[in-house]
C-alpha positions in Angstrom: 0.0 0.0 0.0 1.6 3.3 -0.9 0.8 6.1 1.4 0.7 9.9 0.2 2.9 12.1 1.9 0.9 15.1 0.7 0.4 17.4 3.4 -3.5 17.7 3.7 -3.8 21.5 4.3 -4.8 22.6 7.8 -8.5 23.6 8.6 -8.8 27.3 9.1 -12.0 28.6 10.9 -11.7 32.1 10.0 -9.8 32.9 7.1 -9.2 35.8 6.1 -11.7 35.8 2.8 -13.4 33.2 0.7 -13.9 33.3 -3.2 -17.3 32.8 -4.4 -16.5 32.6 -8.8 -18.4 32.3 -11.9 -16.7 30.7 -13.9 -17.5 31.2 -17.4 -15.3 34.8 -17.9 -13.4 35.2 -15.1 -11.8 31.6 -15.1 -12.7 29.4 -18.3 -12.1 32.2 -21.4 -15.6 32.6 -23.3 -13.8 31.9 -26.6 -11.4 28.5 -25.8 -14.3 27.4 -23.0 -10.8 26.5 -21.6 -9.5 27.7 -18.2 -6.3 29.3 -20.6 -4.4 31.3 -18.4 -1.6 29.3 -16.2 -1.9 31.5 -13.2 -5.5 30.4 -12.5 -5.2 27.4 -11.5 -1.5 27.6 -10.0 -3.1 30.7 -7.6 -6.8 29.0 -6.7 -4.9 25.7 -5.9 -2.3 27.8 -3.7 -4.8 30.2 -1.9 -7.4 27.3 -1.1 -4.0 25.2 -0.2 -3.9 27.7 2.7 -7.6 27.2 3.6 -8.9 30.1 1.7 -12.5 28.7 0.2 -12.7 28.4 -3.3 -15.8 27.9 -4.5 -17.5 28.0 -8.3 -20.6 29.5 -8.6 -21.9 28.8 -12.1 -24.1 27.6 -14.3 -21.7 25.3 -15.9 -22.3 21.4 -15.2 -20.7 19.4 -12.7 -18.9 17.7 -15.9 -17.7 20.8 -17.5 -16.0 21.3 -13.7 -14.3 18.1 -14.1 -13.1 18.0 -17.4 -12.0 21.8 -17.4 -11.5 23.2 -13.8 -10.2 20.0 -12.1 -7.0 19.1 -14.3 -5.2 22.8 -14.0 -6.1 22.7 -9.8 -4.1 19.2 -9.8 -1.7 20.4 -12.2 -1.1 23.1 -9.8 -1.1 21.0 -6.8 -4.1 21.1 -5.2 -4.4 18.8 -1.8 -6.9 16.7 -0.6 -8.8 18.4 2.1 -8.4 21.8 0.8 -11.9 23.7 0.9 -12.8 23.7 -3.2 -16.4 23.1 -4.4 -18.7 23.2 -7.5 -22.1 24.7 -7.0 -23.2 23.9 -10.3 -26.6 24.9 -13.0 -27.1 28.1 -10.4 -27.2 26.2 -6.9 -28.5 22.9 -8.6 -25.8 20.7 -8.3 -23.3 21.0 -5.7 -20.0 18.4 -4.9 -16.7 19.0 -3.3 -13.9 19.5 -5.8 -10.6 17.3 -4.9 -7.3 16.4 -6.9 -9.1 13.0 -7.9 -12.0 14.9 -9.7 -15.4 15.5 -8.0 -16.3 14.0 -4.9 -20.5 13.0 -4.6 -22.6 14.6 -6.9 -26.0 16.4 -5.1 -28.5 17.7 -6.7 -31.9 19.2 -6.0 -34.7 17.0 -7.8 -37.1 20.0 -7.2 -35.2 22.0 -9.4 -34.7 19.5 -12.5 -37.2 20.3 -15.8 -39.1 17.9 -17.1 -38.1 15.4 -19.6 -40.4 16.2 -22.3 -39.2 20.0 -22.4 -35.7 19.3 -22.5 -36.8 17.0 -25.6 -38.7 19.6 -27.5 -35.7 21.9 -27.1 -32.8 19.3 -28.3 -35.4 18.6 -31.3 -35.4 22.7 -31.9 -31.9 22.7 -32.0 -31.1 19.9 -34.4 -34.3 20.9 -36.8 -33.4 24.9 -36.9 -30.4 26.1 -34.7 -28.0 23.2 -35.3 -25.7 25.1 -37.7 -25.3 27.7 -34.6 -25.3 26.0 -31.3 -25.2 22.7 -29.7 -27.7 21.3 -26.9 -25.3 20.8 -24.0 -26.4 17.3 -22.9 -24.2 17.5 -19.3 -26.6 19.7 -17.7 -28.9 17.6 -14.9 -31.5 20.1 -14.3 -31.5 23.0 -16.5 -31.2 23.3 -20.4 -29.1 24.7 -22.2 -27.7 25.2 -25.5 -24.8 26.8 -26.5 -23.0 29.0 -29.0 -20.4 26.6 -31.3 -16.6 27.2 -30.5 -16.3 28.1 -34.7 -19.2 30.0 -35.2 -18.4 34.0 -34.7 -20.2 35.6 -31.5 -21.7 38.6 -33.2 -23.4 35.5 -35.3 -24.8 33.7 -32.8 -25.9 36.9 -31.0 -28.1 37.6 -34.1 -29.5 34.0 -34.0 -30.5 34.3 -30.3 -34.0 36.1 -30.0 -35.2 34.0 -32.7 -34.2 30.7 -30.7 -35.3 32.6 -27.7 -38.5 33.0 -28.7 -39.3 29.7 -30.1 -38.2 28.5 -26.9 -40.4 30.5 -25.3 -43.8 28.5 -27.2 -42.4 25.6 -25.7 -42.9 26.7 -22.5 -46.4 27.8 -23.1 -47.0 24.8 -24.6 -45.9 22.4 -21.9 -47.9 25.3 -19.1 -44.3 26.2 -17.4 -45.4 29.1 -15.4 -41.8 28.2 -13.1 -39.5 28.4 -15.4 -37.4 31.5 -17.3 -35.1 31.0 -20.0 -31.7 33.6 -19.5 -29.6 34.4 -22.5 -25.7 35.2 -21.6 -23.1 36.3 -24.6 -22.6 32.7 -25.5 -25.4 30.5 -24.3 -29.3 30.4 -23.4 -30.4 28.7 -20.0 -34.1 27.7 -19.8 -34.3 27.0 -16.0 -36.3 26.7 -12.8 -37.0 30.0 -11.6 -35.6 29.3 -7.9 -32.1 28.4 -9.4 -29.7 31.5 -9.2 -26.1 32.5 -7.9 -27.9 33.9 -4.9 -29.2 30.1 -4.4 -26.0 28.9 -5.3 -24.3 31.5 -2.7 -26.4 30.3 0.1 -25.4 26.6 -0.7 -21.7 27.5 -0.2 -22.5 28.9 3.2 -23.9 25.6 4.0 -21.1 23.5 2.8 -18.8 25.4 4.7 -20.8 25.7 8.1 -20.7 22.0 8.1 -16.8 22.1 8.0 -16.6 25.0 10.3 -15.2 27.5 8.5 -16.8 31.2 8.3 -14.6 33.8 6.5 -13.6 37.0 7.2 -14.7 38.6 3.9 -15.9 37.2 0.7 -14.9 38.6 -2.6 -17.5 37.0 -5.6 -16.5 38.0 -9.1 -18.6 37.4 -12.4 -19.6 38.2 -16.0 -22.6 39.2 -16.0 -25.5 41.6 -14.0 -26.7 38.4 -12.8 -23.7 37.4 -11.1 -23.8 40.4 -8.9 -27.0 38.5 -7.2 -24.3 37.0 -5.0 -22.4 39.8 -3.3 -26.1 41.1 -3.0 -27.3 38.2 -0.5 -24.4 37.7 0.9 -24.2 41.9 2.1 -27.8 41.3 3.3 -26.7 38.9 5.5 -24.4 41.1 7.1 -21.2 39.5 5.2 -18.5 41.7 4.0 -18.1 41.5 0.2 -16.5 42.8 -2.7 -17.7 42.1 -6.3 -15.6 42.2 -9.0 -16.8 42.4 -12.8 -14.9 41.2 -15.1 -17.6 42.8 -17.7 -18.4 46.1 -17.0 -18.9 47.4 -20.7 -23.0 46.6 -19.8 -22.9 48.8 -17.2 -22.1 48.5 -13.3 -25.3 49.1 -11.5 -25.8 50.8 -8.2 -25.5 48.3 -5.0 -24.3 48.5 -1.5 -21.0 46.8 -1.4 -18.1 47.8 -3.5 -17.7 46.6 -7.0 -14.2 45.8 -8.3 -13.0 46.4 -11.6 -9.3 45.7 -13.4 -6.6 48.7 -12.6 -5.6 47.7 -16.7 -8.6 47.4 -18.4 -8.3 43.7 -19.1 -11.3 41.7 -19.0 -13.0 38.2 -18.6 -10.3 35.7 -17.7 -7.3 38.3 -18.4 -9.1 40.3 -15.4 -9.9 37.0 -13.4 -6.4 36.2 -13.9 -5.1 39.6 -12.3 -7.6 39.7 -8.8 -6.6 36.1 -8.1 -3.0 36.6 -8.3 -3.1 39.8 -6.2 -5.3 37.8 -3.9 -2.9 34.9 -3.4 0.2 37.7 -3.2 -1.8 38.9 -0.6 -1.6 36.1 1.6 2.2 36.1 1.8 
């Protein structure tokens, strides 16, 4: 029996901040779908290493975590033990992230569509849309279908309302009062109406009260306007947080905690890349 001399890292209670991330911009690039940047993986792995909590708050799948976030974390070193999860399909899906891949995948069955939707929609795709997007079949709740890797953004942009709105007769068709379809720059979610990053924000409370760590701060850091739903319950709550947009070209809206944006300009994962390394610098 071999035996890993891999220091586990220590438990810390109280550290100093945790990181609450979107992932799609500020760690995967929207153009590879790739986490790209080196640095990204060698500072989360090092920060959470030292019991800062890393956690992903997306709407990515618990697959696209594994195949995409995992392998640059291990690259980098990450150790068992070290506080990194997935809260996956906006507070959906939730498992711990570990060297070895994903620990047990969670999910809540209230929140999963119904089969027959999820049908219609991979049937829209391939008879109208298929030339422009792909139906991402990793999802467990939600749907969602996605702009091709080849096909040019300000193309697919121009395809979206149309798809939108035929996706939009499905739902009256199948009498989904609870459910809301959300377009992003490369994708449209259809999804339950509870799902969100503020959902996903209070399951990575939870999964750290039941380790016992509460930290000091939080910084959260996104894309989108939606992503600022975060910081937002996490401030009601009385929790000190920063948000950082990695976006702000559509606009920074007015909230009660501070919003962060890059000293250079740089944006998406060029911007991620820049907050994570000051905030791993910062923890000597």
């Amino acid at each position: 029996m071999t035996v890993s001399t891999t220091p586990r890292p220590a438990v810390v209670a109280e550290p100093a901040f945790g990181l609450l991330l979107d992932v799609d911009g500020p760690i995967a690039s929207p153009v590879s779908r790739t986490v790209a940047i080196d640095s990204i993986g060698q500072d989360l792995a090092a920060m959470s290493n030292q019991g800062i909590p890393v956690i992903f708050n997306t709407g990515r799948s618990d697959d696209f975590i594994a195949q995409e976030v995992v392998p640059p974390l291990r690259a980098s070193g990450l150790r068992d033990g070290a506080p990194v999860f997935t809260i996956s399909e906006k507070g959906a899906v939730w498992a711990e992230v570990t060297p070895h891949g994903l620990g047990e995948i969670h999910l809540d069955e209230e929140l999963r569509l119904p089969t027959a939707l999820a049908e219609d929609v991979r049937a829209l795709v391939a008879e109208r849309f298929s030339g422009h997007v792909f139906y991402d079949e990793t999802k467990r709740t939600m749907i969602s279908v996605e702009q091709l890797v080849d096909v040019e953004n300000e193309d697919y942009l121009m395809i979206q309302p149309e798809f939108d709105a035929a996706v939009a007769d499905l739902l009256e068709k199948h009498r989904l009062d609870q459910v809301r379809i959300d377009p992003t720059i490369i994708s449209t979610d259809v999804e339950h109406q509870r799902v969100g990053k503020d959902l996903g924000a209070a399951r990575a409370l939870e999964l750290l009260r039941e380790r016992g760590i509460t930290p000091q701060a939080w910084y959260t850091m996104g894309d989108s306007r939606t992503d600022y739903a975060m910081a937002s319950w996490l401030h009601e709550r009385g929790h000190q947080v920063s948000h950082v947009d990695v976006r702000p070209a559509d606009g920074i809206p007015e909230t009660a905690h501070p919003v962060l944006t890059s000293d250079t300009g740089a944006i998406h994962d060029d911007a991620g890349a820049e907050f994570l390394r000051r905030w791993a610098t910062s923890l000597g």
